[in-house]
GUBA-322007 format. One record per residue: residue number from 0; residue in one letter; x, y, z of N, C-alpha, C in turn. Coordinates in steps of 0.1 Angstrom, whole numbers, plus 2048, in hexadecimal, padded with zeros to 3 digits. Atoms other than C-alpha are relative to their C-alpha. Example, Ala and Ser with C-alpha at 12.3 -4.5 7.8 and 13.67 -1.06 7.14 Angstrom:
2
pos, code, nx, ny, nz, cax, cay, caz, cx, cy, cz
0, a, 809, 7F4, 800, 87B, 7D3, 84E, 809, 80C, 800 .
1, s, 7F7, 7F5, 800, 889, 7F5, 847, 7F8, 80B, 808 .
//
This chain:
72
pos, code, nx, ny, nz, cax, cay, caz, cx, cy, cz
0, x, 7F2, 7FB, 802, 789, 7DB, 7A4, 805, 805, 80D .
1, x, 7F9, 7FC, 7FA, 7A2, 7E2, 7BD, 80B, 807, 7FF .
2, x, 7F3, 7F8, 802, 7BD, 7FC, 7C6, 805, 7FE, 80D .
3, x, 7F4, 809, 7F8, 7DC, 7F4, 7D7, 806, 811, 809 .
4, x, 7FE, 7F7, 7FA, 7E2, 80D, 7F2, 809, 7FC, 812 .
5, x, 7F4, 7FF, 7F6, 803, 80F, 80B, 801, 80B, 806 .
6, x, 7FE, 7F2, 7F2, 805, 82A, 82D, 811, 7F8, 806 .
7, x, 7F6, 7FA, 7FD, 829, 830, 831, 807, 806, 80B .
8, x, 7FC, 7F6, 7F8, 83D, 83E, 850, 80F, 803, 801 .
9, x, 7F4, 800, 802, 85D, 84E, 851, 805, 7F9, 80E .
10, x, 7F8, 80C, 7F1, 877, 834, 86B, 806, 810, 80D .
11, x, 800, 7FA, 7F6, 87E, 855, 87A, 7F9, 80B, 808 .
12, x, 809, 7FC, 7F8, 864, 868, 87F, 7F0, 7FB, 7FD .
13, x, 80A, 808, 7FE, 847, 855, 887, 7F1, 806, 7FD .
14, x, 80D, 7F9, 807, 82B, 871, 87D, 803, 805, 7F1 .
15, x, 7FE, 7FA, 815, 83B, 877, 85C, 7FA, 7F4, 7F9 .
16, x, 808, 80C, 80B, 823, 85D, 846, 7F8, 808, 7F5 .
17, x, 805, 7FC, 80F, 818, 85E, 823, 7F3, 7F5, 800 .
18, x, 808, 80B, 809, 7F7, 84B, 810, 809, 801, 7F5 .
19, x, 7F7, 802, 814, 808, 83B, 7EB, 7F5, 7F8, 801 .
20, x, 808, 804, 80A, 7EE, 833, 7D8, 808, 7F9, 7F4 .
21, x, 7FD, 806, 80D, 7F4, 81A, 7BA, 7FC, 80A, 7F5 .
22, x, 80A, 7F8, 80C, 7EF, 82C, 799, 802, 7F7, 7F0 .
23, x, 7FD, 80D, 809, 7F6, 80A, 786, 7F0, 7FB, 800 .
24, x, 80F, 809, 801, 7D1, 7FD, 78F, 7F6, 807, 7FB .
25, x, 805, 807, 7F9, 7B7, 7F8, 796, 802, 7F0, 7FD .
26, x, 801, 808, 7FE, 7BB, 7D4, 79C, 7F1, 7F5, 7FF .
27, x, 80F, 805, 804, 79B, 7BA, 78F, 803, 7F4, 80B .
28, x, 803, 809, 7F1, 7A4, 7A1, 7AF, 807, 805, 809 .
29, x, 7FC, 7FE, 7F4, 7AD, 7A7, 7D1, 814, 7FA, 802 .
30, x, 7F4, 805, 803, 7CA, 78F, 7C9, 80E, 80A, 7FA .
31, x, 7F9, 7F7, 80A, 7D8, 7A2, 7AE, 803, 80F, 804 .
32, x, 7FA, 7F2, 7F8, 7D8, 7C2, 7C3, 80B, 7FF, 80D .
33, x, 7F5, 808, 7F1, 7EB, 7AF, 7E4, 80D, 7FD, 7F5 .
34, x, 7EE, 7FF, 806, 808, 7A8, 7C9, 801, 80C, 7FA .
35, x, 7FE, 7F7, 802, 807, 7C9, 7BF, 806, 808, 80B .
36, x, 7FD, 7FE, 7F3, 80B, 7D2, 7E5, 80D, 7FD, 802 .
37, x, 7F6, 80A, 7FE, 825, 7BA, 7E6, 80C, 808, 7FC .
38, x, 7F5, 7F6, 806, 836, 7CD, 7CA, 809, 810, 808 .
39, x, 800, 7F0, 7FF, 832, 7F1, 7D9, 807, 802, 80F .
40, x, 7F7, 802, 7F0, 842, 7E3, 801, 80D, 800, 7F8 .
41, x, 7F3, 7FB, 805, 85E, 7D8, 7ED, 808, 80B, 7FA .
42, x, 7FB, 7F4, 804, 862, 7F7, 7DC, 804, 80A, 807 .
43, x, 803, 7F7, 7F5, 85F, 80E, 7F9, 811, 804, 804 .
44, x, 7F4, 7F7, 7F9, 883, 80D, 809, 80A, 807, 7F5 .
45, x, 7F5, 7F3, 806, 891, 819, 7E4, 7F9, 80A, 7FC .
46, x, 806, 7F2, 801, 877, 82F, 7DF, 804, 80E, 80A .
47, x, 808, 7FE, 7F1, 872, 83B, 805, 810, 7FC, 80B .
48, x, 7F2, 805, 7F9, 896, 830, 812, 7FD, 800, 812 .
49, x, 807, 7FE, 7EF, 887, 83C, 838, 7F7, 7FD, 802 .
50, x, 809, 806, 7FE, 86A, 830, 836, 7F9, 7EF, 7FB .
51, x, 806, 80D, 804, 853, 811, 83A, 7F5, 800, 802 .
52, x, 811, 801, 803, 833, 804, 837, 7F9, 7FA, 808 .
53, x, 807, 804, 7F4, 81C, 7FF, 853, 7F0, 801, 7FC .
54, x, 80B, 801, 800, 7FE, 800, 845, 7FE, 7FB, 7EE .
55, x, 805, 802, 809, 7EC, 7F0, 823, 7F5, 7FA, 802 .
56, x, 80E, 803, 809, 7CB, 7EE, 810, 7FC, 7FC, 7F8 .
57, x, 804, 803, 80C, 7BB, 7E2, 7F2, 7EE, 804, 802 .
58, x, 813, 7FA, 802, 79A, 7F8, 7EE, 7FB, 7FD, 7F4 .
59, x, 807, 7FF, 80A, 781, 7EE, 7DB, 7F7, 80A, 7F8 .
60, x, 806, 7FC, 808, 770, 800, 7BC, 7F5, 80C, 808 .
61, x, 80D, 7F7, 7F8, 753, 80B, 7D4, 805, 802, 80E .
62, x, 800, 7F3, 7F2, 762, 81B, 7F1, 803, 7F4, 80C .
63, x, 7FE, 80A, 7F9, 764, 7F9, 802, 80F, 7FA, 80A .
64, x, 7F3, 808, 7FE, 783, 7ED, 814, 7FF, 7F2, 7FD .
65, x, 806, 80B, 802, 78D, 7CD, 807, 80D, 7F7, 80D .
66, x, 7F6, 803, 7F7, 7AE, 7B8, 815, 809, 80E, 805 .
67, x, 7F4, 7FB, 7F5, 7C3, 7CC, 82F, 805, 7FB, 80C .
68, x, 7F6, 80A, 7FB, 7DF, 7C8, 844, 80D, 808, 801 .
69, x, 7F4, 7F7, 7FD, 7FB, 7D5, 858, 811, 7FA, 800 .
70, x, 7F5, 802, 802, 81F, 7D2, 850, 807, 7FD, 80C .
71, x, 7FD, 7FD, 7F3, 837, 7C4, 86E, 813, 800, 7FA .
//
């Protein structure tokens, strides 16, 4: 099982960043968490209007990192 996890920073100040956690999963493939990802970038600038996403994860079940990968 995977959870779909997005690191956030505000466009103007560059040490303002959040973790957002998914609270839709866990995710049972790697796949299935990357379009969840997918979802939660898009979501971001009406959530988050100043911020964007520079960092994402999909951790597995056990503590593992699985796919990550930085936003450009």
């Amino acid at each position: 099982m995977f959870t779909a996890i997005l690191f956030v920073c505000s466009l103007i100040d560059q040490t303002n960043c959040y973790k957002l956690v998914d609270n839709r999963g866990p995710y049972e493939t790697e796949e299935k968490c990357l379009t969840r990802v997918e979802e939660m970038i898009n979501d971001i600038p009406n959530v988050l209007p100043h911020y964007r996403t520079v960092r994402f994860t999909c951790n597995n079940d056990k503590g593992k990192k699985g796919v990550e990968g930085l936003e450009t």
